[in-house]
N, C-alpha and C positions, 0 to 999 in steps of 0.2 A: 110194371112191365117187365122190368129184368126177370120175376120170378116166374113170370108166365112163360118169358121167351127159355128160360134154362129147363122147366118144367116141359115144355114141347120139342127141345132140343133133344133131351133125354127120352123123348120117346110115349111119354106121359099124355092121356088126354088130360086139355087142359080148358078151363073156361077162364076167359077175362073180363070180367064185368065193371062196365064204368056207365055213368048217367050220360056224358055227350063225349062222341067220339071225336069231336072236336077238342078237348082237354086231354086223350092221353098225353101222360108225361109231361105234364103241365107243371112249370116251374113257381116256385113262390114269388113276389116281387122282388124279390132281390136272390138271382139266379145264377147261384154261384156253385162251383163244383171244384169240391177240393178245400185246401185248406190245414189249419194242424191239424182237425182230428178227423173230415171226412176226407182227407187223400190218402190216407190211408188204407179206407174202404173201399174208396175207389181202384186202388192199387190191386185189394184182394180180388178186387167183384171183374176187374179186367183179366187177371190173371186166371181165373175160372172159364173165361170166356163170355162176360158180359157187357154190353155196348155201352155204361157208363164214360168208359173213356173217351169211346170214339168218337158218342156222341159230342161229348164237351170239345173234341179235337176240330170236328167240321164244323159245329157251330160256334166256337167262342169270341167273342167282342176286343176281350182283352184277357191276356194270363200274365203272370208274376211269379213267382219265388218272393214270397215270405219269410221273415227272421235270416235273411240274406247276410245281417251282420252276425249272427249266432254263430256256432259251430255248423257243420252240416248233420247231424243228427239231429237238428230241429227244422231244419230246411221244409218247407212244404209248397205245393203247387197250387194255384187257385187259379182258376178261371171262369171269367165272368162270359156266359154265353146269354146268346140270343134266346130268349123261351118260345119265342113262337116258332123259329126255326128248327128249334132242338126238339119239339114236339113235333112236327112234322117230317124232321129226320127217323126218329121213331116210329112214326106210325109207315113210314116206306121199308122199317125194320121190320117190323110187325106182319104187315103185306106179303112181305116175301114168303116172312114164316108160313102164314096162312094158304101158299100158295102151294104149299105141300100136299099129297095126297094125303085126303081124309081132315083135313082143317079146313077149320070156316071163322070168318071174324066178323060179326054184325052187330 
């Protein structure tokens, strides 16, 4: 989803193809975002303009600071979000995109 929404952002026609439009953005069973090594990415993919964060922001269950007893250059964020609601935050992401002239989401 990110790379389609950055992709239509910038002006690109873009196709997104998934089997059931019920699973976009459909999280693994253990639906975590962040972490040592993906808050990181998370960090980059926000900082570009991408709803990874946000999404974890409006949906998540529970978040933390990790290695809290380390230094802070190890510090990382993890939050545990809802996947069904993160996916449907998404796909209201999505919608809007689509709602632009000249897009279509089916």
């Amino acid at each position: 989803c990110e790379a389609a929404l950055a992709a239509s952002r910038l002006g690109a026609e873009t196709l997104l193809v998934t089997l059931n439009m019920d699973r976009l953005a459909w999280q693994p069973c253990n639906p975590a975002v962040g972490g040592p090594a993906k808050s990181t990415l998370v960090h980059e993919v926000d900082a570009l303009g991408g709803e990874i964060g946000k999404m974890a922001d409006r949906t998540y269950l529970q978040r933390r600071v990790l290695n809290r007893s380390k230094g802070p250059a190890v510090w990382a964020l993890r939050a545990q979000t809802d996947k069904r609601e993160y996916s449907e935050a998404m796909r209201v992401v999505l919608d809007a995109e689509t709602a632009k002239p000249g897009a279509t989401l089916s």
